[in-house]
N, C-alpha and C positions, 0 to 999 in steps of 0.2 A: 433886744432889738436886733442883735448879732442871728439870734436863731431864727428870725421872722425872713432876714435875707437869707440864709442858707436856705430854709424852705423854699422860699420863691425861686430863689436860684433853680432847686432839685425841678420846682415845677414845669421848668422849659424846658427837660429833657423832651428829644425826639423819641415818636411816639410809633409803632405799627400802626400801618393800614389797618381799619377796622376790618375791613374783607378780608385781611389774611389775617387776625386773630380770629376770627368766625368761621374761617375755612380749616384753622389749626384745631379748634375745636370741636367743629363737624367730625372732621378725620380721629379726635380722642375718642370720641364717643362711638363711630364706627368700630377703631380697633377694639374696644373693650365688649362690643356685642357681639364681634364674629372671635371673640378670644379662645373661647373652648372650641368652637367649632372647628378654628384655624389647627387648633390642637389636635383635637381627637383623627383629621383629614393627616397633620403630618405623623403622625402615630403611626397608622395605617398604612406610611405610603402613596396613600393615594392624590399625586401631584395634579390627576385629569379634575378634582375635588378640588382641589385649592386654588386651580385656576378659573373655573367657574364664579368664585365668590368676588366681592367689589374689591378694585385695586387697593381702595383707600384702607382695607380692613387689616392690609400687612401694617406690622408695629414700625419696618422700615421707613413708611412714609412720612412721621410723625420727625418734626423738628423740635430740638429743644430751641428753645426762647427765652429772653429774661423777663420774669415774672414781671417787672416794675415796668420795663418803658416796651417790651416784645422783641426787641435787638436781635436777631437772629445772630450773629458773630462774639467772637470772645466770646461765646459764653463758659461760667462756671457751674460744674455740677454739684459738686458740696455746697453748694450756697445756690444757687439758683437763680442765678444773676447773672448780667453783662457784666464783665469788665468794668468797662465807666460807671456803672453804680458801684459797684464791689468797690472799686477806690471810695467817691463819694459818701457812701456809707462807714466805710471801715475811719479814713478820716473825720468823722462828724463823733464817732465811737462807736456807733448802731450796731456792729459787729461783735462779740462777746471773743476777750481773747484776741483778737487781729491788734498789730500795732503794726507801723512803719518801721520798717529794719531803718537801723542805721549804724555805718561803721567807720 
C-alpha cells in the first residue's frame, strides 16, 4: 500500500510544456543532421559556412533536461535527472549504490 502512494505521489511531479519538449527535440534532431557538416565547415575554417546553416544546428543550443518530469534547473549529468527526482528516487532505492550520508 506504502508503494502505490509513493507512486502516486512521483505522479504529480511538474511536468515541461509539451511545446518545449518538442522544440528540445526538434533542435536534437537538427544538431545531429548538420553534425558532420558543422564539422567538416569548422575543419576548414570556413566561418562564412557555418553561418549560413540553421541556428538551431549548433550543439550550443541544446539544453540538458531531466529525462522524467523535463526540469530544466538542477540538473544532474551522471544520472540524468533533476535534483528533485535524484532525491526521490535515490530515497525510494531506485538508484543503485546512492544512500543518504549521514554523520
Amino acid at each position: 500500500m506504502q508503494d502505490a502512494a509513493i507512486q502516486h505521489q512521483n505522479l504529480n511531479t511538474t511536468m515541461a510544456k509539451k511545446s518545449v519538449e518538442a522544440r528540445q527535440r526538434k533542435r536534437a534532431k537538427m544538431v545531429e543532421k548538420y553534425a558532420e557538416r558543422r564539422a567538416a565547415l569548422k575543419a576548414a575554417g570556413d566561418y562564412a559556412g557555418l553561418d549560413l546553416l540553421p541556428k538551431n544546428a549548433s550543439p550550443v543550443r541544446l539544453k540538458n533536461r531531466c529525462q522524467l518530469t523535463g526540469r530544466p534547473r538542477g540538473y544532474m549529468r551522471h544520472f540524468g535527472v533533476s535534483r528533485v527526482m535524484f532525491r526521490d528516487m535515490a530515497l525510494q532505492g531506485k538508484i543503485p549504490g546512492v544512500t543518504k550520508a549521514s554523520w
